[in-house]
N, C-alpha and C positions, 0 to 999 in steps of 0.2 A: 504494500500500500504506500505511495508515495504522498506528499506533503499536502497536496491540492485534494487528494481522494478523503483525505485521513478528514480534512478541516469542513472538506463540505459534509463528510456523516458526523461530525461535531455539532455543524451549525444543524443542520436536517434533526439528529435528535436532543439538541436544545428547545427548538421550534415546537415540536413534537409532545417533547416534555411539558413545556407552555400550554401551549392549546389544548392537552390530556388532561394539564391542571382544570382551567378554566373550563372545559367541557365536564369535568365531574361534579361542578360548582352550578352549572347550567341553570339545571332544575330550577332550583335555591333564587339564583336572580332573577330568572325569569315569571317565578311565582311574586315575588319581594316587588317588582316594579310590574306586573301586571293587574298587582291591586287596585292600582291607581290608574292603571291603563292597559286593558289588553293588547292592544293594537300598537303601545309600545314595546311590549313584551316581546311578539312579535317580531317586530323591526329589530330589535336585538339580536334577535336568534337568525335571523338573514343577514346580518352584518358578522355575527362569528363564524358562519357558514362562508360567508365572502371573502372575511378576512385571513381564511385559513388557506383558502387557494390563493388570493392574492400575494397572500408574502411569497409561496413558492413561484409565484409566475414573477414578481419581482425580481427576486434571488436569480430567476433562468435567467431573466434580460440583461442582470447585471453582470453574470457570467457569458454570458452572449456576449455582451459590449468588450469585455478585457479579449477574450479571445477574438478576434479583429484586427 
């Protein structure tokens, strides 16, 4: 495994670790702030869904862009 393989499954299960946190806590917020509003609660849970692929499509481009 060379330096660049090692660092991106570094960063992949740092990410991972994140979002596994926040995704077991889900429920929890999405109850907590759907009291007050479902339709936010919601929107939340599409924005974690979003944000999970987005960083990786980020992380690709920016790896795209260096290799160039």
């Amino acid at each position: 495994m060379d330096r660049n393989t090692r660092n991106s499954a570094i960063a992949a299960a740092i990410i991972l670790f994140g979002f596994g946190l926040v995704a077991f806590y889900m429920p929890t917020l999405m109850l907590a702030v759907g009291e007050s509003s479902p339709v936010v609660g919601g929107i939340m849970a599409v924005l974690f869904v979003a944000a999970f692929f987005g960083v990786f499509w980020l992380r690709g481009r920016s790896r795209r862009d260096r290799e160039d």
